[in-house]
Backbone as JSON Lines, residues from 0, in Angstrom:
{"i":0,"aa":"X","n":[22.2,-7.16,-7.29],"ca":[21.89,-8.33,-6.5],"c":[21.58,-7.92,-5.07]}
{"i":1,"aa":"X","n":[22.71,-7.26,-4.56],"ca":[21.95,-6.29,-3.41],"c":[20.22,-5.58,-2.88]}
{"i":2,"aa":"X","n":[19.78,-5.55,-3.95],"ca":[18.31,-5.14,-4.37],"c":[17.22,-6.42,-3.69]}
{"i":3,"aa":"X","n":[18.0,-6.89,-4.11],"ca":[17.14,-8.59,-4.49],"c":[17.54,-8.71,-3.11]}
{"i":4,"aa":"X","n":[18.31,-9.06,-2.61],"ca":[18.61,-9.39,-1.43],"c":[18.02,-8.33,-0.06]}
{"i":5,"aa":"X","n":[17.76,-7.42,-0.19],"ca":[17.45,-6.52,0.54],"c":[15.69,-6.8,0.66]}
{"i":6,"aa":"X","n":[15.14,-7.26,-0.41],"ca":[13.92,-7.19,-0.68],"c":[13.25,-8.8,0.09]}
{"i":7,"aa":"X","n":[14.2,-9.78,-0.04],"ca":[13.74,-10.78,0.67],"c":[13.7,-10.55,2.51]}
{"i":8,"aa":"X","n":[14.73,-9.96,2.85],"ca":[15.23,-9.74,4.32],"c":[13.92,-8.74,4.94]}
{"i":9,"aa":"X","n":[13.29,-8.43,4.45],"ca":[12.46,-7.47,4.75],"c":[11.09,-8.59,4.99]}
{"i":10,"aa":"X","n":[11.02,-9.58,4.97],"ca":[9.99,-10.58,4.82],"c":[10.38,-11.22,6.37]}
{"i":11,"aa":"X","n":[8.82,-11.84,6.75],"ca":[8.79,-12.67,8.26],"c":[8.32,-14.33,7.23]}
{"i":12,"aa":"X","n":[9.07,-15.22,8.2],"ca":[8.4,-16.26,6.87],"c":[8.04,-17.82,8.4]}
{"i":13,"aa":"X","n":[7.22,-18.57,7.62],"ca":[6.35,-19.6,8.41],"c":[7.59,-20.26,8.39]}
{"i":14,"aa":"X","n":[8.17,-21.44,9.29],"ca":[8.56,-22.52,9.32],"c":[8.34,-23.24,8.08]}
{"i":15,"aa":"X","n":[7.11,-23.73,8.44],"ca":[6.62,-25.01,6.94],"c":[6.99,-24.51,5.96]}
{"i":16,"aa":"X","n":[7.28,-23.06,5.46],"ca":[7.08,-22.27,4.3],"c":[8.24,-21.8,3.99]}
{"i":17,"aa":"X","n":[9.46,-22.67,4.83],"ca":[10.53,-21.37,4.83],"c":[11.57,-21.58,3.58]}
{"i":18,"aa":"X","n":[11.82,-22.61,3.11],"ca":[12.23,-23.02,1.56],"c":[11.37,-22.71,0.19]}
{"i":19,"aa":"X","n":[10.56,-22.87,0.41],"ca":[9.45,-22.98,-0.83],"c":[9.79,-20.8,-0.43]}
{"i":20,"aa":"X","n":[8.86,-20.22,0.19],"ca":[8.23,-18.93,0.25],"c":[9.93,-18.15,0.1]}
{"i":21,"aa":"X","n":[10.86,-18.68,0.55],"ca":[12.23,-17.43,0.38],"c":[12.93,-17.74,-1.03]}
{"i":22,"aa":"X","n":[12.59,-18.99,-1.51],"ca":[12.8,-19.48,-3.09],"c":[11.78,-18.81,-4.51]}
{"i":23,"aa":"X","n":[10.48,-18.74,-3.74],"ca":[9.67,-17.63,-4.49],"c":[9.91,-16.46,-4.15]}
{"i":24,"aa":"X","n":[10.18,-15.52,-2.95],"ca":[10.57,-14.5,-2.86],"c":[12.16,-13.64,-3.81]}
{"i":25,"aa":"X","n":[12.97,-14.84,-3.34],"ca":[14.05,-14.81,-4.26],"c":[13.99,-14.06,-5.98]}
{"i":26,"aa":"X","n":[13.18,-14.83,-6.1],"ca":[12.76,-15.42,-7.97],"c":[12.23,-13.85,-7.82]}
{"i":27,"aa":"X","n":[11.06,-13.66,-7.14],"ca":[10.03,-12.59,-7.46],"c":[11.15,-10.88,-7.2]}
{"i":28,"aa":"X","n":[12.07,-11.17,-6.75],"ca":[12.93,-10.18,-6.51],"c":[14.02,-9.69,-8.14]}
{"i":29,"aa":"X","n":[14.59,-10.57,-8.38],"ca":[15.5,-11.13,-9.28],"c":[14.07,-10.28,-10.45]}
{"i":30,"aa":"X","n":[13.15,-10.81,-10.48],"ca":[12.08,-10.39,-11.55],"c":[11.77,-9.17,-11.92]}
{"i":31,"aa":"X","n":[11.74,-8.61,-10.57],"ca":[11.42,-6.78,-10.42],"c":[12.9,-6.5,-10.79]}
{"i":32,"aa":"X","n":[13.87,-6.8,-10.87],"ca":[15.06,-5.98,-11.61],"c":[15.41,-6.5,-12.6]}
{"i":33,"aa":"X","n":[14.42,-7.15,-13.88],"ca":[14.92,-7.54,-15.16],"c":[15.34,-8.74,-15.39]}
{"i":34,"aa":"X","n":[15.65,-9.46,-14.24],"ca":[15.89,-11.07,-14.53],"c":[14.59,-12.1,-14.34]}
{"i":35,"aa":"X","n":[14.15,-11.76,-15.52],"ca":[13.01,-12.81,-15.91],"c":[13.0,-13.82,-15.91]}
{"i":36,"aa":"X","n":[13.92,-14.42,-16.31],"ca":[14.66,-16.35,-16.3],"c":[15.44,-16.59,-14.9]}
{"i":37,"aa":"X","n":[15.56,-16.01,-14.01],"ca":[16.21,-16.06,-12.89],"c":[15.91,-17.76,-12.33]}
{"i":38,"aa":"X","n":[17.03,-17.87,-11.95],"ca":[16.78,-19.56,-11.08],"c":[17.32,-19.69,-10.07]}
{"i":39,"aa":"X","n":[16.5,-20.31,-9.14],"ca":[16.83,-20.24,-7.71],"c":[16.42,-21.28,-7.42]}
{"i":40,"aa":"X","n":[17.08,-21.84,-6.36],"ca":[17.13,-23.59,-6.18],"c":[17.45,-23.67,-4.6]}
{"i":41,"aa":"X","n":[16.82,-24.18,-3.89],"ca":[17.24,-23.82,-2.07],"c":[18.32,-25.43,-2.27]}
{"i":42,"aa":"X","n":[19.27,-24.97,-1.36],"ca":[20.3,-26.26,-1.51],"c":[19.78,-26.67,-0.2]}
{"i":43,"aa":"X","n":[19.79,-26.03,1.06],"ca":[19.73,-26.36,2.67],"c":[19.06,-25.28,3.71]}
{"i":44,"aa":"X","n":[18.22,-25.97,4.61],"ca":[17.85,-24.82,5.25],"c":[17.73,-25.64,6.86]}
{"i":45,"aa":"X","n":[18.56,-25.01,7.21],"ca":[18.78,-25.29,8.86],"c":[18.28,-24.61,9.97]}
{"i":46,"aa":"X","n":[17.37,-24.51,11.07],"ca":[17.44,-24.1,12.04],"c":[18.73,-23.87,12.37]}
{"i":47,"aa":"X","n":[18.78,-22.31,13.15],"ca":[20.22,-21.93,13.45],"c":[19.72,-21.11,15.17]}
{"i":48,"aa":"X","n":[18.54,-21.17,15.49],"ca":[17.85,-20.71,16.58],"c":[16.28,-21.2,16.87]}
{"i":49,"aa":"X","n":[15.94,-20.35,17.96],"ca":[14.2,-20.95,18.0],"c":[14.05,-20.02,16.85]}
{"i":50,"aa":"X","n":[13.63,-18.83,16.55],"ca":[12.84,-18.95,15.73],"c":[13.85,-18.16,14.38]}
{"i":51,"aa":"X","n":[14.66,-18.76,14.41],"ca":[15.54,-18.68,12.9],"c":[16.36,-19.4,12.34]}
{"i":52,"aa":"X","n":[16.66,-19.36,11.28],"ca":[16.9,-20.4,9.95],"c":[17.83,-19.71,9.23]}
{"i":53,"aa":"X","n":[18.77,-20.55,8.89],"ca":[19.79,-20.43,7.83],"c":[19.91,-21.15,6.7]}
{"i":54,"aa":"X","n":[18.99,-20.27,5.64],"ca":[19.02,-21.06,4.23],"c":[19.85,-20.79,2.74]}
{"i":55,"aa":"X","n":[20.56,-21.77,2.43],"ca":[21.52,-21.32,1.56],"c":[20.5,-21.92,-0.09]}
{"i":56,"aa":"X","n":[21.11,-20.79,-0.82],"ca":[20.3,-20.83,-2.08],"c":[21.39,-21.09,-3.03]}
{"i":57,"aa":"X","n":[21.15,-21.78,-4.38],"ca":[21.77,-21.59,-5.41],"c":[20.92,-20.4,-6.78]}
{"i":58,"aa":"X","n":[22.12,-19.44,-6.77],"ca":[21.17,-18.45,-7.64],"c":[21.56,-18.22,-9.16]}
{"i":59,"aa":"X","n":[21.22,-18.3,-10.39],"ca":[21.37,-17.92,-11.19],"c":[20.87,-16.92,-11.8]}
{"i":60,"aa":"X","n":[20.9,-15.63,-12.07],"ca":[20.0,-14.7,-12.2],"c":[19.59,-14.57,-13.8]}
{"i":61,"aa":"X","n":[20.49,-15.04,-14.58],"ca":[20.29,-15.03,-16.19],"c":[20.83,-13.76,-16.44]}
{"i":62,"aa":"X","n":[20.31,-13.48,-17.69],"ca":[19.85,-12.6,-18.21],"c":[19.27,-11.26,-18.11]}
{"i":63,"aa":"X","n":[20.03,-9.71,-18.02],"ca":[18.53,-8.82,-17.54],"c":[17.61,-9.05,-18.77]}
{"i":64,"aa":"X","n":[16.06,-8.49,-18.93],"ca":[15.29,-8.18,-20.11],"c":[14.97,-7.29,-20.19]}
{"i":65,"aa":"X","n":[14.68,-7.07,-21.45],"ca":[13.89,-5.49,-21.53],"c":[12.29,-5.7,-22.42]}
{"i":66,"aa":"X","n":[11.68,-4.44,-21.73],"ca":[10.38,-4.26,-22.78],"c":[10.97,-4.41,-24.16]}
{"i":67,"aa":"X","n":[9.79,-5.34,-24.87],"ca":[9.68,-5.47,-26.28],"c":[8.66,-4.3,-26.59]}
{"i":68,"aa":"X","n":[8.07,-5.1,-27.68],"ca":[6.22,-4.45,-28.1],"c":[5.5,-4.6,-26.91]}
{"i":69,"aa":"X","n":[4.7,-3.75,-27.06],"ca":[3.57,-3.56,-26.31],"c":[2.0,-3.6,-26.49]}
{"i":70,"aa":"X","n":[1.56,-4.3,-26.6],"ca":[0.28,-4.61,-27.4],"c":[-1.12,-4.74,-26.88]}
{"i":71,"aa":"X","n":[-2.15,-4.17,-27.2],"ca":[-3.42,-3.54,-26.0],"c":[-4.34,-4.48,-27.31]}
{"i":72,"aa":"X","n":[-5.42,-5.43,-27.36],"ca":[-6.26,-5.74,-27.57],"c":[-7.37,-6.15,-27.39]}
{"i":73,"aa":"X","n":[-8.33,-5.83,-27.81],"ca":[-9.93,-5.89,-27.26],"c":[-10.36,-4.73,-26.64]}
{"i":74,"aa":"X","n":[-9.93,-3.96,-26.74],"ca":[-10.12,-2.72,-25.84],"c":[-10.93,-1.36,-26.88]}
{"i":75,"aa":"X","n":[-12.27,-1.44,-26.98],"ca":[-13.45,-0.72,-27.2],"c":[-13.56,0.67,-26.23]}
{"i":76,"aa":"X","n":[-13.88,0.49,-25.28],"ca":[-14.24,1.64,-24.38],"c":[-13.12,2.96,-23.99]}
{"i":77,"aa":"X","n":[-11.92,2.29,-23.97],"ca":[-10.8,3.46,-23.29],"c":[-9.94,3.12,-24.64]}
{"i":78,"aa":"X","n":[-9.31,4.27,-24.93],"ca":[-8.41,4.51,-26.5],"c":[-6.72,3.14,-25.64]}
{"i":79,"aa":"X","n":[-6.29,3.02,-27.08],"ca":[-4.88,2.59,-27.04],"c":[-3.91,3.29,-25.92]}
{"i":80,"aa":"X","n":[-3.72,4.9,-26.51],"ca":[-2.82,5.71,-25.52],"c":[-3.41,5.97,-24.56]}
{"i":81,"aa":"X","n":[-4.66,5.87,-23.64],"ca":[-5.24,5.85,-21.95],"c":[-4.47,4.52,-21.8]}
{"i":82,"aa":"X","n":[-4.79,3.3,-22.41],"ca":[-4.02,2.14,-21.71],"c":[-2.84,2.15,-21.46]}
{"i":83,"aa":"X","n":[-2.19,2.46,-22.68],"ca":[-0.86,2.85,-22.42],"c":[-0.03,2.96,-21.48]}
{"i":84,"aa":"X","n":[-0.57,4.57,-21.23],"ca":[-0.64,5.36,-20.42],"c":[-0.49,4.69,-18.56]}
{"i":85,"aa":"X","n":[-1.64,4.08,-18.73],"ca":[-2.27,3.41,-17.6],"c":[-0.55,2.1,-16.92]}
{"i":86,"aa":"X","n":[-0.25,1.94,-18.12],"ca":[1.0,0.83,-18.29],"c":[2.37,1.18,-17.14]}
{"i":87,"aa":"X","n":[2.87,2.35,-17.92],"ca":[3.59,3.01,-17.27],"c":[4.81,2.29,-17.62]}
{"i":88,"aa":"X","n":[4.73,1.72,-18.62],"ca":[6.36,0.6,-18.84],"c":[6.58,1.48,-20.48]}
{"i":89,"aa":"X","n":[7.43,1.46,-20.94],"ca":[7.94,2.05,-22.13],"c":[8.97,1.17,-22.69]}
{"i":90,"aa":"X","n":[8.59,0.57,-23.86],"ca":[9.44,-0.33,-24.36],"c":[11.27,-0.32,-24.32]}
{"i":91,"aa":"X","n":[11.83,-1.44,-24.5],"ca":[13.68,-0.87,-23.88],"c":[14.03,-0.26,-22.63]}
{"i":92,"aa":"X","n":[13.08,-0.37,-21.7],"ca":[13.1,-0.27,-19.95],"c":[12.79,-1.33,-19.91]}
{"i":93,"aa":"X","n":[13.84,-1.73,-18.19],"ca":[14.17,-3.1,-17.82],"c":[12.32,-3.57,-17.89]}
{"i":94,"aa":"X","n":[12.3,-5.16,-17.87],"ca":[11.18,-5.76,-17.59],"c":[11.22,-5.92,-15.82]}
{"i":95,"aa":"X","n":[9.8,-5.65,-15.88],"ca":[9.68,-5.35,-14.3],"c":[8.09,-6.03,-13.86]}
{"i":96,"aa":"X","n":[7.95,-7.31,-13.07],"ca":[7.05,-7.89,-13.27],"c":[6.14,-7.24,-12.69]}
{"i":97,"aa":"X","n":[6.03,-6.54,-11.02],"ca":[5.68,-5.8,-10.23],"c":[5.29,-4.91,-10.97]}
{"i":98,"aa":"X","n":[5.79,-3.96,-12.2],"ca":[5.41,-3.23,-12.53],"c":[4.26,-3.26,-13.67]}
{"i":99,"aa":"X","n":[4.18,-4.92,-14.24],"ca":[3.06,-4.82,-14.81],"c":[2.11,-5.32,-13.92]}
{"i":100,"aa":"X","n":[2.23,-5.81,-12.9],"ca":[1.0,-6.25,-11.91],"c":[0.27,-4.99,-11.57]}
{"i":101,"aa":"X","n":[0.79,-3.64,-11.01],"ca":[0.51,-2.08,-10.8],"c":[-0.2,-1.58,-12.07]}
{"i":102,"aa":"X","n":[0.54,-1.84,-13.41],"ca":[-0.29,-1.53,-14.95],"c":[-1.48,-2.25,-14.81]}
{"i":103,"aa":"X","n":[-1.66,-3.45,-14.95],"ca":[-2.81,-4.26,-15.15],"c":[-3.58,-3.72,-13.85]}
{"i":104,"aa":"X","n":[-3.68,-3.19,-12.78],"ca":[-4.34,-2.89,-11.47],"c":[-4.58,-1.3,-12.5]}
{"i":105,"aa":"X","n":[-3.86,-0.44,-12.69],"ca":[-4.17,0.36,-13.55],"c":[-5.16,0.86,-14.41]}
{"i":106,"aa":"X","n":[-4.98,-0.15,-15.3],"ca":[-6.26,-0.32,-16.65],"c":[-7.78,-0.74,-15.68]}
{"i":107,"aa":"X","n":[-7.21,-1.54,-14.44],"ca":[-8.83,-2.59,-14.11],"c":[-9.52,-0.97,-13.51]}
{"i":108,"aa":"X","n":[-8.67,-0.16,-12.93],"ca":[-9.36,1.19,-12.18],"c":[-9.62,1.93,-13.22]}
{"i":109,"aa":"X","n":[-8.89,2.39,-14.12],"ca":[-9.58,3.38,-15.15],"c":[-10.81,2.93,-16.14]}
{"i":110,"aa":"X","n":[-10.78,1.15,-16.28],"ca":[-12.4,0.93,-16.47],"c":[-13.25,0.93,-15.54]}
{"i":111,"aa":"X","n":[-13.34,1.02,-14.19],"ca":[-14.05,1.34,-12.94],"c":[-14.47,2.59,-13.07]}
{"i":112,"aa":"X","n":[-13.81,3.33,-13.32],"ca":[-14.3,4.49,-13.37],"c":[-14.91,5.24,-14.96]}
{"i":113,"aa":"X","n":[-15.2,4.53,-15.51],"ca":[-15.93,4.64,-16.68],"c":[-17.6,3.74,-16.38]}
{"i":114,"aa":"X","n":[-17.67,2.81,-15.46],"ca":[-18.53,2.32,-15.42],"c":[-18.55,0.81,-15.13]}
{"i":115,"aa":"X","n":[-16.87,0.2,-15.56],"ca":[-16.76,-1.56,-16.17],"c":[-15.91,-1.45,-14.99]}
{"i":116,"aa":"X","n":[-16.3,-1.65,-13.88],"ca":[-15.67,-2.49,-12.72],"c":[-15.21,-3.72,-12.94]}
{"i":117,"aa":"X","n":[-15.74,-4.65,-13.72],"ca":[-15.51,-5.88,-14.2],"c":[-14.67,-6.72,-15.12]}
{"i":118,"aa":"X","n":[-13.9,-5.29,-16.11],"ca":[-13.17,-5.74,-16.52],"c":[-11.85,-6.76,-16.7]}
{"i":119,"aa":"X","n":[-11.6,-7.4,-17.46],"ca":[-10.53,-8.6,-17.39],"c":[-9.39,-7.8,-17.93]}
{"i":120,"aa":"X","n":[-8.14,-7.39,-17.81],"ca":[-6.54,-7.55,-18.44],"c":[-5.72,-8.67,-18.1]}
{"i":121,"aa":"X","n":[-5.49,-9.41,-19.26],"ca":[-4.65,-10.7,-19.27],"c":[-3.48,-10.8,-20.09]}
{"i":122,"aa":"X","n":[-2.68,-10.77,-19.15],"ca":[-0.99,-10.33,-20.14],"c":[-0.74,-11.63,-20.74]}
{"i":123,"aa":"X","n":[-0.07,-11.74,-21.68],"ca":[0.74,-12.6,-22.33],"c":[2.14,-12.34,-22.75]}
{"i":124,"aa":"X","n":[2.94,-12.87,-22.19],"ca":[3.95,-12.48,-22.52],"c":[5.02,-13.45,-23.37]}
{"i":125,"aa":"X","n":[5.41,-12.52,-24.78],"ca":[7.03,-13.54,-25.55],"c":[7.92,-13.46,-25.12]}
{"i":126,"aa":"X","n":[9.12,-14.57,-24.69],"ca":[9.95,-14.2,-24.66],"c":[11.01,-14.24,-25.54]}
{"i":127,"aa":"X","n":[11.55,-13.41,-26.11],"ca":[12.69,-13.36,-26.94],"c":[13.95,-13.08,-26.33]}
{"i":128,"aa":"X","n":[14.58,-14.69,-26.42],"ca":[15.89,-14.78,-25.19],"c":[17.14,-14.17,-26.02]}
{"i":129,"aa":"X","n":[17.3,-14.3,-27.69],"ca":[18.54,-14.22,-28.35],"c":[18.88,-12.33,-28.36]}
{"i":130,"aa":"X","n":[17.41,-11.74,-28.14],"ca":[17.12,-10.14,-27.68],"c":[17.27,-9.62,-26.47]}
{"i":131,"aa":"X","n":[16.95,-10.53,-25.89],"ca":[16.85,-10.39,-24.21],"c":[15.41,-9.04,-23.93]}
{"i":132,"aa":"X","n":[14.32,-9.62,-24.76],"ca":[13.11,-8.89,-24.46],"c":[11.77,-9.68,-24.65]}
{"i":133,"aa":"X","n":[11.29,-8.89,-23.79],"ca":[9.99,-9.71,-23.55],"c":[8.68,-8.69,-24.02]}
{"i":134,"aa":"X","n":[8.27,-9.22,-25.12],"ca":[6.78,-8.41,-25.81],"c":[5.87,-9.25,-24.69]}
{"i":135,"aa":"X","n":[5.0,-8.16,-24.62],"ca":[3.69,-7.94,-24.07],"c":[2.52,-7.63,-24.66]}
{"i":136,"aa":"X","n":[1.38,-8.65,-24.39],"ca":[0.28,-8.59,-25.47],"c":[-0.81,-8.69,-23.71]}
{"i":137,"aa":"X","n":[-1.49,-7.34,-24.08],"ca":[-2.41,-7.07,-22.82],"c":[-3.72,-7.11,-23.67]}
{"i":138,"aa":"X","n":[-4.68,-8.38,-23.03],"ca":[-5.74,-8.98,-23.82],"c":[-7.21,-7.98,-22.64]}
{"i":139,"aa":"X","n":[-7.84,-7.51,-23.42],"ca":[-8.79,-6.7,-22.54],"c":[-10.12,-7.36,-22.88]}
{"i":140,"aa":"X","n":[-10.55,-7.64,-21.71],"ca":[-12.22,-8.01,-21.81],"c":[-13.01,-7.33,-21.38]}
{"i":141,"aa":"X","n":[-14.0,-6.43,-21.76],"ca":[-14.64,-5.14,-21.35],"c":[-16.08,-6.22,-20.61]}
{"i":142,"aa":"X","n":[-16.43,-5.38,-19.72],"ca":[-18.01,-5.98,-19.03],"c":[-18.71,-5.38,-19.53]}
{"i":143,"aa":"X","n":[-19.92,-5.34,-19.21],"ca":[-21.31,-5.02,-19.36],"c":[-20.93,-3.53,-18.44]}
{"i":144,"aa":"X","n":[-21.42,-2.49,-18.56],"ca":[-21.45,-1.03,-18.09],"c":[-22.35,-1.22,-16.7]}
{"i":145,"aa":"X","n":[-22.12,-1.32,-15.8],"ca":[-22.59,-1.52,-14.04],"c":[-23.72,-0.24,-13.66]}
{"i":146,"aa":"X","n":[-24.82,-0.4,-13.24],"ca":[-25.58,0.86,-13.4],"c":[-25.7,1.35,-11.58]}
């Protein structure tokens, strides 16, 4: 939890924004260390200075998860194990959302450099709560070859 907490404090945040953006920050923290179902709920947020705020959260973190299956489809141009590869997640390691945002940035560069700048990767993800894992189905749409 320390993690999570360390990771929000490191953020400058708007006024207007300051419940909503430290309630998504929260969540998006909690996410990168395996708590996928994480819930976060702002109870109060007070000015406590000019330009700072004291906001109290209610946190539930759930569940950690782990990689399920891993599943690459539509994908013609670059083999199964380059995507893979490209993934960098290995099934039964924590789920790490950040870390498939970096995978999917991954795959979009190694079709760039084949030619398909244009390519689409679109995750889908199951969740299986009674497992505490989340399969991943990475849907690939190849472009037209860029000359």
């Amino acid at each position: 939890m320390a993690d999570a907490v360390a990771h929000v404090e490191q953020h400058h945040y708007r006024a207007c924004d300051i419940g909503l953006e430290i309630t998504d920050r929260v969540k998006e923290s909690f996410q990168h260390l395996g708590y996928f179902c994480a819930d976060v709920e702002p109870i109060a947020a007070q000015q406590s200075g000019k330009k700072e705020y004291t906001v109290s959260l209610h946190i539930h973190p759930g569940e950690q998860y782990r990689v399920g299956e891993l599943n690459l489809t539509g994908a013609t141009i670059l083999s199964t194990d380059e995507l893979r590869s490209d993934l960098h997640m290995k099934p039964n390691s924590l789920f790490n959302t950040e870390s498939v945002r970096r995978g999917l940035e991954n795959i979009q560069k190694a079709y760039a450099k084949k030619g398909h700048p244009d390519v689409t990767a679109i995750p889908v993800a199951s969740v299986d709560e009674r497992n505490r894992k989340i399969a991943l189905e990475i849907k690939i749409q190849e472009s037209v070859a860029s000359h």
